[in-house]
N, C-alpha and C positions, 0 to 999 in steps of 0.2 A: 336571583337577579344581581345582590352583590357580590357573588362570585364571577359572572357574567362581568360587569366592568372591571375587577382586579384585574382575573384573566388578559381583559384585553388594554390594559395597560401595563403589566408588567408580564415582561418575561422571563421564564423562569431559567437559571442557571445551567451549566452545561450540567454539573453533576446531580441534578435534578430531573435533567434531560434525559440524561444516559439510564438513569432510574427505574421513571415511569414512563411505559413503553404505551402509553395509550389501551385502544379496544384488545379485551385476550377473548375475544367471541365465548365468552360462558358466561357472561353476566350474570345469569339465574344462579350460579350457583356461589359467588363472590369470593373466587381463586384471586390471589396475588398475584403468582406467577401464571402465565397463561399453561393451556395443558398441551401433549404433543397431539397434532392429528394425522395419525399414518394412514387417512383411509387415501385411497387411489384415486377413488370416485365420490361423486355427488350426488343427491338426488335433484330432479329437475325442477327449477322453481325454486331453491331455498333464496330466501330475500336476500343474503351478500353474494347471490349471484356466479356462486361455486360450480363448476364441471368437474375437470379431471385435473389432477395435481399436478399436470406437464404446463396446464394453462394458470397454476393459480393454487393457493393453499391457505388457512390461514395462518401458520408457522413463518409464510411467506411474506403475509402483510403486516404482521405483528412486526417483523425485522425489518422489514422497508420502510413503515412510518418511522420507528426508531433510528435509525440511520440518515431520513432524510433531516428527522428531527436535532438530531447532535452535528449534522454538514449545513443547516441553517438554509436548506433547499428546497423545492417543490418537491422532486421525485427521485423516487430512487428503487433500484432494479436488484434483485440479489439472483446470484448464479450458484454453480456447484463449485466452483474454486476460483483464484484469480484467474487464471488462464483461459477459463470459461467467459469471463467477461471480457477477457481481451479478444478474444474470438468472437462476441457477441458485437464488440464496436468493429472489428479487422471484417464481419460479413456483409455490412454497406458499404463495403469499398467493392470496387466494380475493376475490370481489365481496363489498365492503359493508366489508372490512379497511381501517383507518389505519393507514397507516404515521407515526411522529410523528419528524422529520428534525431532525438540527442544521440552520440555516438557510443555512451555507454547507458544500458540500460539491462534490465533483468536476461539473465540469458536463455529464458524460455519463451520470452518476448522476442528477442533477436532470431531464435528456432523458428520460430509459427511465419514471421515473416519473411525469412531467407530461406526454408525448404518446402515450407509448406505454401504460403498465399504468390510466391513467383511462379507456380505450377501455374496459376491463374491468370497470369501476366500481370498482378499487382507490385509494384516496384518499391524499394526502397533506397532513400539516400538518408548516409549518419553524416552527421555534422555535432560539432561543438558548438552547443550553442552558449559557450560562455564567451564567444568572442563574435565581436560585430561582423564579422565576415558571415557568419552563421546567419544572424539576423539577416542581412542584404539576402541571402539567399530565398527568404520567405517570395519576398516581393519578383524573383528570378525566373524561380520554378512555379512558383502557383502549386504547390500541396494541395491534394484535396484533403491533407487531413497531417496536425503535427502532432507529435508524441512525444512526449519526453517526462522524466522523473527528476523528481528533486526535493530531497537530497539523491543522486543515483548512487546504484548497487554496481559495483562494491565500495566507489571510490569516492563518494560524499560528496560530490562537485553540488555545488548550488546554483541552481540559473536564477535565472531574473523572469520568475514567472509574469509579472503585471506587464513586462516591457514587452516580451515576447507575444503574449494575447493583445496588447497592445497593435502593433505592426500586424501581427494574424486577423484580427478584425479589420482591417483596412484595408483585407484584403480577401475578405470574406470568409475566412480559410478556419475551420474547428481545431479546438486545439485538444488534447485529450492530458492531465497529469494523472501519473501515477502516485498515488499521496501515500502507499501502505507504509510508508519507512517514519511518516508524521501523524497519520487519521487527523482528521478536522480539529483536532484536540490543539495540534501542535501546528497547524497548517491547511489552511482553505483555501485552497485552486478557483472556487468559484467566483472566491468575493475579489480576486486576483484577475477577471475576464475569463477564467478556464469556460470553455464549452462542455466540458466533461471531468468530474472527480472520478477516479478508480481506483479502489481500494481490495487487495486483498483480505478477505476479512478473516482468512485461517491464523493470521498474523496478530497482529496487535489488539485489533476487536474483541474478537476471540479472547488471546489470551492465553490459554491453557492447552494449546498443543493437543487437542482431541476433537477436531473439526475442521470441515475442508469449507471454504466458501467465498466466491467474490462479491462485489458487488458496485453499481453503478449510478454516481449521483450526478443530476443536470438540473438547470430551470429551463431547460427548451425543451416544449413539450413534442417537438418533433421527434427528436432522439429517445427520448421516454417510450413513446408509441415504437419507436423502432426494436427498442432494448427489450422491451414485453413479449415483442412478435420474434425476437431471434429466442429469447428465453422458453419459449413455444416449441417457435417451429425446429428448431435444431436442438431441443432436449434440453438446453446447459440449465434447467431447472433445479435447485437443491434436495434436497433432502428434508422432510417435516422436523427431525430430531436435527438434524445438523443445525439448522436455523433456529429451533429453542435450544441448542446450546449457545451457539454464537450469540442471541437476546440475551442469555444467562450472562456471557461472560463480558457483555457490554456493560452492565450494571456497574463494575468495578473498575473500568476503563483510566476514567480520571485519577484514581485513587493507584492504580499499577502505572500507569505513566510518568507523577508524580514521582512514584520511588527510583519508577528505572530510568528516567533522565537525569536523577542526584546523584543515582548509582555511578550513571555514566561519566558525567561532568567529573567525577572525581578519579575514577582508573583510568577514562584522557590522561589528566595531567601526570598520574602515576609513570602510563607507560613511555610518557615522553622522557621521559628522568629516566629509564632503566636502559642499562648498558647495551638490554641483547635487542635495544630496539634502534630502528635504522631509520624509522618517523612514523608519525600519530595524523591523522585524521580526523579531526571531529568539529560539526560546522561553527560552534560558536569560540575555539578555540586562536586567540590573537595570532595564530599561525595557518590559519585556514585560507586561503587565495580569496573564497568569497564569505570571509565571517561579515562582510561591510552587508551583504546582500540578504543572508543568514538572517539578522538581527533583524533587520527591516519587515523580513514574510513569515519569521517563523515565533512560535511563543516559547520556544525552548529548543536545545540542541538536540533533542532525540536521544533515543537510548542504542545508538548504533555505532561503534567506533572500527576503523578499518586501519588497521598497522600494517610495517613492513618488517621484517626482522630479519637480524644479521644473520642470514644462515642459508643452504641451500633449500632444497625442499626435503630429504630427508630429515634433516635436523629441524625443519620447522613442524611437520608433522608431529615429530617426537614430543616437540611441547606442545603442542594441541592434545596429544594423545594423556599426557601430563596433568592436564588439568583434573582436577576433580569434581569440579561444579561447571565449568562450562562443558558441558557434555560434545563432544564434537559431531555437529549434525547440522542437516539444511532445515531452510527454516529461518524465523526469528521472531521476536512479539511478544512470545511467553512471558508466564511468570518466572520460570528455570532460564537460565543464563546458558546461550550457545556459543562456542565458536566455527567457525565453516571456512574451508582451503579453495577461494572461491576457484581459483587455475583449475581444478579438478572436482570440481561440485557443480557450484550455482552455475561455473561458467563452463563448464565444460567441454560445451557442444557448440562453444566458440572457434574457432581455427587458431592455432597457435599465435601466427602470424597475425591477427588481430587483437590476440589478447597481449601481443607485445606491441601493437599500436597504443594500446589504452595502459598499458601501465599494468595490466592482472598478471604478475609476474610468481614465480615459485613460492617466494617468501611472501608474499602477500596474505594477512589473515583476516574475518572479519569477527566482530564482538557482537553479540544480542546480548546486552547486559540485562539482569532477570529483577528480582525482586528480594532477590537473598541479602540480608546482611554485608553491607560494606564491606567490614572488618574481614570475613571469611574470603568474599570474593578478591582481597586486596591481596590476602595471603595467600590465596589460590595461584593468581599471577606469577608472582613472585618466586613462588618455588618451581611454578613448570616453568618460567625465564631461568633461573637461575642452573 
């Protein structure tokens, strides 16, 4: 019983959170970490209510309490990858629906919606919405649904998430952030008005670069119920092992974020000082357009820096290629340190001529700073710049 009132007056911390994952369905046998269960099927009748593993698992629910637990949510949905859940929210949009987009956003986000859901006559409009003109538009078009990320990939722009769900409620209109560049760690969408938190969890969660997974936090039990039934009926179900890795590698979350945001905060200022760089990105930095905004929604600057560098694209390659700890690959979150040439990777399957609207220009690089030693990833820089 006195555990009973502690409990329910204090709560417990995030890195406590991120810990202890709740029920691991083996009670009887008193495992720590929960075990994997690859069965397909069910037997009919067991008390949690199990069928087949396209409807349900408990590798499933072990991750989903966890997640809703460290996002400070009701519910929360996990999928086979990001793009899975971005398809899981993109399948209640109906013909004749706008979607009204920040105008930079992941570019496999930008794919699903411009070749794939306009087959369907679902529409989209990009806008910047760091500028009031963006806003006005809410109120114009009537979206049935806004989207946007923040910080966005590749270019770190920070919007004004409270202001935007702000106007988006007043207008009845859901609003969806993409948060995998922050996890709840660094950034909560919901406590901001978001309708929807969406997190890649191959990314950051994770952790370690050996698992695919998205997943989907709300307190509207409407879209929960929705998320469940696309998670279902359209497969985008996970994997029983991929979800006790991603549990596994939420445990250390706090503890690798911590490093790779010090990381970061410090090779910002590094790359800004270095001759072969042409400018720095990163949101908490006095030279960021929205650090004012940055500071206010976020609990740290992220471990993500996006530079431009004096050079063509051949020569910027070449130091990408240079590195020796940033490995050049897609991706980011890990514990290992990336960099990635977004014009010909993340964004690829951009059209030229958009990626020269937005600025994702040849010399454009992006940083997933890792968890490696300062000092090495300092010297690392420096001699592929150099």
């Amino acid at each position: 019983m006195a555990s009973d009132k502690f409990q329910s007056r204090h709560l417990p911390g995030i890195n406590t959170r991120s810990i202890h994952h709740g029920e691991s369905f083996a009670r009887e046998t008193g495992t720590i970490m929960p075990p994997i269960f690859p069965s397909s099927t069910f037997e009919h009748g067991n008390p949690q209510g199990f069928d087949y593993t396209r409807s349900g698992n408990p590798n499933f629910r072990i991750l989903e309490n966890l997640l809703a637990s460290i996002e400070s949510c009701e519910y929360s949905t996990v999928f086979s990858s990001g793009v899975s859940a971005i398809t899981a929210i993109a399948s209640n949009l109906k013909a004749g629906d706008l979607v009204l987009c920040e105008e930079n956003l992941y570019g496999c986000t930008v794919r699903l919606f411009e070749q794939i859901l306009q087959k369907f006559e679902i529409n989209t409009a990009r806008v910047d919405f760091t500028k009031q003109s963006a806003l006005d538009e809410i109120s114009k078009q009537k979206p049935a649904l806004i989207w946007i990320e923040s910080p966005t990939n590749p270019l770190l722009k920070i919007l004004d998430i409270k202001k935007i769900c702000e106007i988006a409620s007043l207008e009845k209109v859901p609003v969806v952030v993409d948060n995998t560049f922050c996890t709840a760690l660094v950034q909560q969408p919901l406590k901001l008005g978001a309708t929807i938190s969406l997190t890649s969890t191959t990314k950051y969660i994770n952790g370690h670069s050996d698992a695919l997974g998205g997943a989907i936090c709300t307190n509207d039990v409407q879209w929960h119920d929705q998320m469940k039934f696309a998670q279902k009926a359209l497969g985008l179900q996970p994997s029983p092992f991929d979800c006790w890795l991603i549990t596994r590698g939420a445990k250390t979350l706090p503890l690798r974020l911590e490093r790779q945001i010090s990381n970061a905060t410090a090779l910002a200022n590094q790359l800004a000082l270095h001759p072969s760089v042409e400018w720095v990105l990163y949101p908490f930095r006095e030279d960021h357009p929205q650090q004012k905004v940055a500071l206010r929604q976020m609990d740290g600057g992220g471990a993500i820096i996006t530079a431009s560098l004096k050079g063509n694209q051949t020569q910027t390659y070449k130091a990408c290629k240079n590195l020796r700890y940033f490995k050049m690959a897609e991706s980011l979150g890990g514990v290992e340190s990336l960099v990635c040439h977004p014009a010909t990777m993340t964004h690829a399957s951009i059209s030229d001529e958009v990626k020269k609207e937005l600025g994702i220009n040849e010399s454009l690089v992006r940083f997933s700073v890792g968890c490696e030693d300062l000092a090495d990833l300092s010297f690392d820089l420096n001699e592929a710049l150099d």
